[in-house]
Each structure stands twice: as C-alpha cells, then as structure tokens.
N, C-alpha and C positions, 0 to 999 in steps of 0.2 A: 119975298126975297129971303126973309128967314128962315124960314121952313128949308129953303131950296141952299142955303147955307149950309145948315145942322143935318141935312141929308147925306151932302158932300162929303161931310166931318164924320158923320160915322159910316161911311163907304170905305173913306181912307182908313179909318183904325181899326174896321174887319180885314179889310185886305191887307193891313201891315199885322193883324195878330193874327190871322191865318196863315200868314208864312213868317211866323217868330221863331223854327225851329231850326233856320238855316237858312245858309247867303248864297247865291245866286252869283257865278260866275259863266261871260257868255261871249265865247272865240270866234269871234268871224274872221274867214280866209277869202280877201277880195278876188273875184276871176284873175284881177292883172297880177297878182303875184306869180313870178317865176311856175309859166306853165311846163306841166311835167315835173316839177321839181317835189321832193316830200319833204311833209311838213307835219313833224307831231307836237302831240301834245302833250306834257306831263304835268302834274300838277303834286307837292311837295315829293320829287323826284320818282313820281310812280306814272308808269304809261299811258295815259285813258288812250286816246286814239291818233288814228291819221285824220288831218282836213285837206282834202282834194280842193282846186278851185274853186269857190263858190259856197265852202264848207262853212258848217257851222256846227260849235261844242256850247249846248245848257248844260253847267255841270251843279246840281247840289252841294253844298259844303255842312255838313250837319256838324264836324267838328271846326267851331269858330274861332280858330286859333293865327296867328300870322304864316300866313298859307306861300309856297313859291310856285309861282307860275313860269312854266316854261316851253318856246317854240322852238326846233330844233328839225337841222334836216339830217341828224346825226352823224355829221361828219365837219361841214365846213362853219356852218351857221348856228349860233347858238343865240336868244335873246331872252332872258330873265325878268322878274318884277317879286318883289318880297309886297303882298298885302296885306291889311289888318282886316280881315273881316269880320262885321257884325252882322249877326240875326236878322232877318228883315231885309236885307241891303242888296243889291244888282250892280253889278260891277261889267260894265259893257269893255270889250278892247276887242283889238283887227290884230293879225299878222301882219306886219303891211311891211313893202318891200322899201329897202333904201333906194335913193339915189347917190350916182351913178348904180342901175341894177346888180352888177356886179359885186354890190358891198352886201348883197344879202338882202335878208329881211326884218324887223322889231317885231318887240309885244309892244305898242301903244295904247293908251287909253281911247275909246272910240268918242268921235265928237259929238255925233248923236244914238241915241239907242239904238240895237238893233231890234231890225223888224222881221219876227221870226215868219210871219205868214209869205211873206217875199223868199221865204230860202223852201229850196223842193224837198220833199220828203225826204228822198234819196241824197240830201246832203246833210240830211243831221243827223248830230248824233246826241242824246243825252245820256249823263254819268252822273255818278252820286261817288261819296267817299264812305258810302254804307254799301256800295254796291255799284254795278256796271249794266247800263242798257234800262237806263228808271222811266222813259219816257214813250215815243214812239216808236223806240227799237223791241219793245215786247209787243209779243207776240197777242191779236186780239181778241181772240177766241178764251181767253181765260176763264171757266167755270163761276158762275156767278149765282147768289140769290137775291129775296128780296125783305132779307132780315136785316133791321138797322136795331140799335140798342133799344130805341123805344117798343118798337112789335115785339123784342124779344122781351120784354117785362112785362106787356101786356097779356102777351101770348104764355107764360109761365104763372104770370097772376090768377088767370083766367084755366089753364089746363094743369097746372102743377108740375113741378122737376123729380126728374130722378137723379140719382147716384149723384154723378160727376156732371152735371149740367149747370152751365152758369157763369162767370162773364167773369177774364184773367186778365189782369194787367202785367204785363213782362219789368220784371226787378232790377235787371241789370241791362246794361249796353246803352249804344246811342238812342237806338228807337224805341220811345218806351209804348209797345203795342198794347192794343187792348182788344183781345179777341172774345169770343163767347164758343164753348162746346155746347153743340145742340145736339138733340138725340130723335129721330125720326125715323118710323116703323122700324125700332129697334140698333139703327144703324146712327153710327155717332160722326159727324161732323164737328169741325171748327171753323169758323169766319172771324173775317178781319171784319173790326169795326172801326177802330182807330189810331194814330197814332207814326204813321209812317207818312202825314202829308210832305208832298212832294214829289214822294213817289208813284210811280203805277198802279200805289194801290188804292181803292176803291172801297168804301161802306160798302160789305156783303158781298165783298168777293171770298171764294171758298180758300182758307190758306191751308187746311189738311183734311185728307182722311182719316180713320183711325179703325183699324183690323184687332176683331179682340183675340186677346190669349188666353192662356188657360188659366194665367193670374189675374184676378179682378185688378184692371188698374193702370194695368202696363199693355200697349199696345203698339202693334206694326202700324207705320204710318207711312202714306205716299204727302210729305212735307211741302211747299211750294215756297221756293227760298225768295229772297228780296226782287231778283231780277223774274221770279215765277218759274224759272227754272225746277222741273223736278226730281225732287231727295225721297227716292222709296225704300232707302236705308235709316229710315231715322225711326228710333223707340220712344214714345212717349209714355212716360208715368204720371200717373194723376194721384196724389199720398198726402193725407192729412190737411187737405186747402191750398197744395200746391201743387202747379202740372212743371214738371222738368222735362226737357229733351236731349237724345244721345243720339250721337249718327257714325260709324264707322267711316265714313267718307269724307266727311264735310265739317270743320271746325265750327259748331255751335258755342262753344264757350260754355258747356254748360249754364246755357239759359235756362230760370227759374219766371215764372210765371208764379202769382200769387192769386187767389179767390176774393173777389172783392163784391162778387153778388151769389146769392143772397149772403146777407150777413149773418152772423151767428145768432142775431135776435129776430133776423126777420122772417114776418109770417109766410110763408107762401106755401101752399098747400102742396101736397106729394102726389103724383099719379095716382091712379088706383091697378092701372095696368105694370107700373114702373117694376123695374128685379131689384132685388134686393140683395148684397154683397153675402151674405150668412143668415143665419137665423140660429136664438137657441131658450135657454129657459133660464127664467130667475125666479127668485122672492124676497118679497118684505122680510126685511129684516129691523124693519122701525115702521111705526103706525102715519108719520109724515110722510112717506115717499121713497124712503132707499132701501134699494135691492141690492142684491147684491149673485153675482152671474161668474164666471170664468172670465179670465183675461182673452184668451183666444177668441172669446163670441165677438166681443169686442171690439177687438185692435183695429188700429189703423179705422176706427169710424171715424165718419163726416157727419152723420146723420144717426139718430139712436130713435128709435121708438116701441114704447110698450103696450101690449096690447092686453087690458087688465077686462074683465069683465065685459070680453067685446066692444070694447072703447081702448082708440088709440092717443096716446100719450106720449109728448116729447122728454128724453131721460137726455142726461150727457153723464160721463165719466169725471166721479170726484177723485176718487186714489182708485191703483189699481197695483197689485204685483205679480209681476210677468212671471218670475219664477216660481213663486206655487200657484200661476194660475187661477188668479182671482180678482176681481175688482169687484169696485162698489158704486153704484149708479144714483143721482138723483132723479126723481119727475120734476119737471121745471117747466108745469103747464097748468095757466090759473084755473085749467076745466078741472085737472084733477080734487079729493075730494079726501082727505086724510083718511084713515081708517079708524072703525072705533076700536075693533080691538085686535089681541092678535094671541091668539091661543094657543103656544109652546113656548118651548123655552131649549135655549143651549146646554148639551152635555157636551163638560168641556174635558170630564174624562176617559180615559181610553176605553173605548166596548173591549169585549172580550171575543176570541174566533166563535164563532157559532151563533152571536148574537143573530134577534132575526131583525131584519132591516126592510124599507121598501121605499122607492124614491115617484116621483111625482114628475111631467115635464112633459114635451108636446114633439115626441122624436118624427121626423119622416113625415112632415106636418102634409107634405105633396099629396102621398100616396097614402096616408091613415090620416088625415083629417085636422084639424084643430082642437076636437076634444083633449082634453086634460088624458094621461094615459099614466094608469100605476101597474109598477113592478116589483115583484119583491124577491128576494133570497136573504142570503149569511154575510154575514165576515167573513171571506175564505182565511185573512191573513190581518196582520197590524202593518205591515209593509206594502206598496206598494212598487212600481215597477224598478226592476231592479233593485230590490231595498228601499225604495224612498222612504223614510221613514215617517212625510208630509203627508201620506196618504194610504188609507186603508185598501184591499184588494178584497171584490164584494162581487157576489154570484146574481148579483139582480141585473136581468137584462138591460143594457145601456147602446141604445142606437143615435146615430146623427142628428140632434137636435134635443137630444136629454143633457146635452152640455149647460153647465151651469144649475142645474134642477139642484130640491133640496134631497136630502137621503135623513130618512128619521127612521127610528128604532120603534117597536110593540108598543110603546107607553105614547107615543106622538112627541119624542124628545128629536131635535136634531142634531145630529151626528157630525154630517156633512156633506160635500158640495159634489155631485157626479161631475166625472170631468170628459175623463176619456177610458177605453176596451184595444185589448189588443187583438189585432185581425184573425176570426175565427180557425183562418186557413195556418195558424200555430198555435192559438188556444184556445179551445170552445168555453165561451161565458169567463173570461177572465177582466174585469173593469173596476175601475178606483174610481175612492170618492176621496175628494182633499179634506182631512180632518180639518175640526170646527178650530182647531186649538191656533191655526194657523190663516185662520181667517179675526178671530178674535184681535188676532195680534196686526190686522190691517186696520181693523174700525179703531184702533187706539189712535191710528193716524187722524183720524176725524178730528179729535180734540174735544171728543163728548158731547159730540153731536147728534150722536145716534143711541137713542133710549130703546137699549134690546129687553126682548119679549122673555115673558119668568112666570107663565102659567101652566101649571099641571092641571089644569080643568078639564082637560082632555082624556086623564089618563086612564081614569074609570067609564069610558063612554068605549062602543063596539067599534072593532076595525069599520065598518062601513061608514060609525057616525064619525072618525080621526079624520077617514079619506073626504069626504064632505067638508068639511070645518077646514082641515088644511089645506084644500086644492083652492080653495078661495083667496089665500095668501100665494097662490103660483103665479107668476104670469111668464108670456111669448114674449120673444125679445129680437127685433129685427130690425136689421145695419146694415148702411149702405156707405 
C-alpha cells in the first residue's frame, strides 16, 4: 500500500512540474446556447476565437499574471471574469446561457471538468498567449527527427563537432527554447529540444533550415515559427557563442540564443572531415606556448587550434589588436610540451630599404600542401599601405594563408609579422609586414608574462641551417 502511495505522489508532482510553465484555461460552448448565435472569445482584450455549439477553447497562458476573460457576441452580450492565474493550474468554465434566454449568456465556472475526448475535433480550438493554433489545429505532417539531447552528446562524443554545432538555449522572451544546430553531409539543421511544453512542440522536431552565405556564419533560413508556420525570411547569425535571428517580415525581438554545449573546457573531439572558418600562420614567441599571428586569422573564433610539429593543439586568444592587426594566442593543452629553446631574437629597430628579408608560413595550404614554405625579397619601403607608418612594404611573395607568419632578416633577427599584399591586378609583389615595434607594444599588455627570445646563435650559421632552426618555431593556425 505504500509503494502504491509514493507512486501516486510522485505521478502528481511530474505531472504538476511538467506543466509548471503555464495555466491552463478551458471554454466550453454547451450545444443549448443560443443556436446560431456567435460567440467569441477574448482573453486580456485580444481575439483568440469563435465557439460554435459544442465548441471548445484549451488556451495556454505562459504569462501568469491576472488574466481577463471574456465571452461576447459583439453587440448585445457581453460576460467578463478577471482571474489570478498560477503555473500548474486548469481553470475549467462554460458560456452558459441565462435564463429567461433572452437575457444572453455568462462566463461561469464549470462544475465539473471538462472532458476534452467527448468534444469532436472540429470543435476545438487551442491557443497559447505565445502564439495561436498550439495544439490540434497544426498542421501534422511537421518535419521530424530522431535526435533528443542525449544522442546528440553521444553522437558528438563519439564523432566530433564542427564550427557552429551544439546545443543553444534562447536568452530572452517567454519560451526559453533549447535547440541544438546539427550538421549532416555538410548541411546544417536545427532542432527543437526543449522548452516550449505545452505547445506542439516535440523533442526533435526540425525548427529551421540554414542556407550558407558567403559569410561564414550568417545564414538564409526557412524558420518554423511557434504555431510551425513558415518564415523563409529570417537570417540567422551564429558569432562568438551566440546564434541571433532577424527576419524582414516577422517581429523576432531580436532573439539571442546563447551556446551552452560544449563548454569552453569541454573536451570533445573535432571532425577530421569538419571546414574550418580560415586558416593562417604563427610563432612562438615564448618557449611556454605563445604565438603570436594577425588579428584577422583570428577574429570572431569559437574554436582555435594549432597544428605544431604535426600534432594538433588547443590555443585561445589572450590580447589581441585589431588595429595593427595582431594578437597573441596561448596553447592551453596539457599534451602540449614547452620548448627548450628558441633561437632569435627581436630587432626592435628600423631595417633599412633594401634590407634582405624572408618570411616562413603555410600559404594555399589546399593546393601546395602543408610543408612549411620560404620566401624572400627587400624592404621595398618603411611605410606601408598608404603611409602606415606600422608596417613595412616588402617584395617577398605573400599569398592566402602567410597571414600572421614571421618575416626575419639575413642574420635570423625578426623584423616582423606578414599580414597582408595588395591585388596583383594594381601592384605586382607589393606586401607588408607589421613592424616588430608594434607588436612589442601588445606583449607589454601581458604583464611579463611572456619571456621573449635574445639569441644570435643563429647568426653565424648558413641560410639553409636559419631556415631549419626557425621553421621549427612556425606553426599552422586554424579557426572555426
């Protein structure tokens, strides 16, 4: 008898904490009310519907505030009730006609519940105050999979994410969603997992498509809004751990969505098939772990990883500055293995034109490979584009993916950072490297944390044995 007790008891308080997010209001229209006559329904002075004889209105209330209910044939009949609704709660009442009939009809409280299985399909209607048509009035064919949050961790533990993959809980409004973007042969979905009970929706129903652009990130979407209705005007942005939505049509609110799996510590392995937002080149610039690469390689990462000596390593971004294009990365991965040494050292004064220079970095990695790739030339200038006066203008060939690489001088000093070249089709071979003087002045941001490199051991040894010795401090740098 006990057991069959404490069973009871916790039947009741799942089924009262599975619907804790809103109250339960439920209009029955008895056949004998004034047939032919209409009868709506508004509830805190907004339309939901008509009840025809027989009718019946389940409406959610997700904001639980003292609600007005009202029955109306909008002319002669009017009957009102101010409620106090709470979370959890069902609040049964009838339109029910006066007597003498001519006196109309009330909102009363019903005696006993209603029984929804007794009312025909085609007399109901449910409503929500997050939305209209939550119930049997959507449509059933809705797009569906068989991802619930636990397969989707499993399945990510097990196969690894890419980019923008991983499980969003929505920041603002009444319903606070929790959806997952999935990515499958290339094509990126989102599913509802939770968070809208009450409504029509369903664990692993599909709530959007996502159509890519030609900006990593930002994407055309076919939306499927509350009632499933479809928004194939809405843009979704996925930036920095967080998905926003815009829609030219349809008041979003600027809904923000927040990343809440994986977490910034948590381990879960990456594709090996996965794309990667950019790729570009760094180096040590301290014997513990920090490089240091262009800001542009960078920006806007989710994901950093460096690939040193054919072994991949997690980096995040310590300081960076956007405006001359530089930041500084740590590895923050117990595999990693500090360095013992590091053989050059920074010239923090001005080269002169003509100096001869040659930089190191992994350009066009697609279509030439991953080997490490040297190039050299001059100083064409002490300015770079347009006057900058942050960066020198340098004849060494500099292609897609030499961003962020070192640029050292004959003796194996470095100078400075390749960044970017401007399009051949107005100058053949014209590219800048951001002086070292200006990166100096970022590591002071560190606050002496980074113990830089002060060896000329290098300087007496042959261009082949510098290129050896310093391509071992390069490394590939790729972000997603």
């Amino acid at each position: 008898m006990k057991k069959i007790i404490l069973l009871l008891v916790i039947v009741g308080f799942y089924k009262s904490y599975s619907q804790s997010s809103y109250a339960t209001i439920k209009i029955y229209r008895p056949k004998a009310l004034c047939i032919g006559c209409k009868v709506s329904i508004l509830i805190n002075d907004t339309y939901i519907c008509d009840l025809k004889n027989g009718g019946y209105l389940e409406f959610n209330a997700f904001i639980t505030e003292n609600s007005k209910v009202t029955v109306t044939d909008g002319s002669s009949y009017t009957s009102s009730l101010q409620i106090a609704l709470k979370k959890g709660q069902t609040y049964n009442y009838e339109a029910k006609a006066k007597f003498p009939r001519n006196l109309g009809f009330e909102l009363v409280q019903a005696k006993t519940p209603i029984d929804k299985d007794k009312i025909k399909k085609e007399d109901y209607f449910g409503a929500s105050d997050v939305g209209v048509g939550i119930k049997e009035n959507i449509k059933p064919n809705h797009p569906k999979t068989d991802w619930t949050k636990d397969k989707l961790l499993e399945y990510w533990n097990k196969n690894g994410m890419s980019d923008i993959e991983g499980i969003y809980e929505k920041l603002n409004g009444i319903l606070k969603y929790e959806l997952a973007i999935v990515k499958n042969d290339n094509v990126y979905s989102i599913i509802y997992l939770s968070g809208a009970e009450g409504t029509s929706w369903k664990t692993g129903e599909l709530k959007a498509t996502l159509q890519k652009t030609a900006s990593f990130g930002l994407f055309k979407s076919k939306w499927f809004m509350l009632d499933k209705s479809e928004n194939k005007d809405m843009i979704v942005s996925v930036k920095q751990s967080t998905m926003s939505l815009i829609s030219e049509t349809v008041d979003v609110k600027n809904d923000i969505y927040l990343k809440t799996f994986p977490a910034y510590d948590e381990n879960v392995k990456t594709g090996e098939s996965e794309n990667w937002k950019s790729s570009g080149t760094g180096f040590f610039i301290a014997k513990n772990g920090y490089i240091t690469t262009n800001f542009h390689v960078v920006e806007d990462a989710n994901f950093i990883e460096i690939e040193y000596l054919k072994k991949p390593y997690k980096a995040k971004v310590i300081v960076s500055d956007k405006h001359n294009d530089l930041a500084i990365l740590k590895i923050e991965d117990n595999s990693f293995i500090p360095l013992t040494t590091l053989n050059y050292n920074f010239k923090t004064e001005i080269s002169d034109v003509g100096t001869s220079v040659f930089a190191l970095g992994f350009p066009l990695t697609e279509i030439m490979g991953k080997e490490i790739k040297y190039t050299d030339g001059k100083i064409s200038a002490k300015s770079g584009y347009k006057g900058d006066i942050s960066s020198y203008q340098i004849s060494v060939p500099i292609q897609p993916g030499n961003s962020g690489g070192p640029l050292f001088d004959e003796n194996g000093s470095l100078l400075g950072v390749t960044s970017s070249g401007i399009n051949k089709t107005i100058a053949d071979n014209a590219n800048y490297a951001i002086k070292i003087k200006y990166l100096n002045l970022l590591i002071d941001e560190t606050e002496g944390k980074i113990e830089l490199p002060n060896s000329a051991l290098i300087k007496a040894k042959p261009l082949t044995e510098k290129i050896k010795i310093l391509s071992d401090y390069v490394v590939f740098i790729k972000v997603k």
